[in-house]
C-alpha positions, 0 to 999 in steps of 0.5 A: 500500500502506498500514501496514494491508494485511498482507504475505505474502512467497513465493519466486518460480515455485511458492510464488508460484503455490501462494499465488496458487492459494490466495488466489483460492480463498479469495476475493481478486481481483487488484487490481494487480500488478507486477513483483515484486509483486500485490495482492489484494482480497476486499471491503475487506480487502487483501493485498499479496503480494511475491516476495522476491529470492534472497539 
């Protein structure tokens, strides 16, 4: 990840879901994933998506 992919944070289970849902239907291909966290790719633009920790 570098300072210039934006983060977008969701909760885990459905909102993680909903923004998986719709970035895929918006274009972006998952580039990697771990536990935790995904990033996604839609030609040279990339998004890192996390899940945050209950607090």
């Amino acid at each position: 990840m570098t300072a210039h992919e934006p983060v977008h944070h969701v909760a885990g289970g459905g909102e993680l879901a909903r923004a998986l849902d719709s970035y895929l239907a918006e274009g972006y291909d998952i580039e990697r994933a771990a536990d935790g966290w995904l990033v996604l790719r839609r030609g040279s633009v990339r998004i890192t998506v996390v899940v945050a920790l209950p607090g």
